[in-house]
N, C-alpha and C positions, 0 to 999 in steps of 0.2 A: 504494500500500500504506500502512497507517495502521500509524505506528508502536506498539509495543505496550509496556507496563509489564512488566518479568523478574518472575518468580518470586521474586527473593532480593530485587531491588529492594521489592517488596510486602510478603516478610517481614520486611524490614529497616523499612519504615515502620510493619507492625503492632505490632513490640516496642518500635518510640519513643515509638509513641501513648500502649500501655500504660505503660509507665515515668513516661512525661510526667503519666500520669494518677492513677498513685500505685500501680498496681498489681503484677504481677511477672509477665514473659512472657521463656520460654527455648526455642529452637532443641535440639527433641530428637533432629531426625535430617535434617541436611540432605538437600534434593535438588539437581537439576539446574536452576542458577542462572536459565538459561531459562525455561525451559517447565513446569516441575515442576510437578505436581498439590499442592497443598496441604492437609492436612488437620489440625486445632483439635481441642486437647485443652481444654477448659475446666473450671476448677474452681470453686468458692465456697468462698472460705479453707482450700483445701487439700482440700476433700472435694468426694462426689458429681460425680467426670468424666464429663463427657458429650463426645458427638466430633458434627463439623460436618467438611465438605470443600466447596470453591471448589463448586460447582454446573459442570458440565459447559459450559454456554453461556454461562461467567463474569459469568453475571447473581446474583446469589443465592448462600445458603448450601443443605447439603441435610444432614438429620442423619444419622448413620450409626452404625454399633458400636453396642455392648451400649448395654444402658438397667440403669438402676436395678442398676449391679454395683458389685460390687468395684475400687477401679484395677488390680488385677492383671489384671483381663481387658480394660481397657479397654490397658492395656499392651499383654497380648498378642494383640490385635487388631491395634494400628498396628503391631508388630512383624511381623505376618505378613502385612499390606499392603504394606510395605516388602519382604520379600522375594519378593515378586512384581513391585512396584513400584519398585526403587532409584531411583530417580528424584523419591519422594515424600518433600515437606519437613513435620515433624512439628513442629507449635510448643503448647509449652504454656502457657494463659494464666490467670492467678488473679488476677482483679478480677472484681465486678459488671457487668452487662453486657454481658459478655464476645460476647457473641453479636453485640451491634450493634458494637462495636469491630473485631470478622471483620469483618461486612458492609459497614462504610464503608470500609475499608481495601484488602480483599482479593479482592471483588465487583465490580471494577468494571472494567467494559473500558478 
């Protein structure tokens, strides 16, 4: 069996990155430390949230949630994913790039 990377271990290396890198990344709704589906709120200085989640075969990101909204919806989206999902860890991250920062971090078997 090939050992595997946690869940929190992943989002804990995603928000060092970001930090490291000048940007700002917070832990909006933990999951389960293990296994937890992951899902990326992203912003550009505070505006325009788009949402990303771990890709199912932990290869890649895949987009998901509203487009072109309000953060209110993009809010209560993850909020209504989490109550279906308790399990899912919500991380929100405001730098550029934000998209390749998921993918090398949080992508990877």
């Amino acid at each position: 069996m090939t050992p595997r990377l946690t869940s929190e271990f992943r989002v804990k290396a995603l928000i060092r990155r970001v930090h490291d890198a000048g940007g700002s990344a917070m832990v909006l709704a933990k999951g389960d430390a293990m296994s937890g589906a992951i899902l990326v709120v992203a912003l550009n200085r505070g505006r325009d949230p788009f949402c990303w989640e771990r890709d199912p075969s932990g290869v890649g990101l895949t987009p998901c949630g509203p487009r072109d909204s309000a953060p209110q919806d993009v809010e209560n989206y993850w909020r209504r994913r989490r109550q279906n999902d308790p399990d899912l860890w919500v991380i929100e991250l405001d730098i550029a790039s934000a998209e390749r920062f998921a993918a090398e971090t949080i992508s990877t078997n």
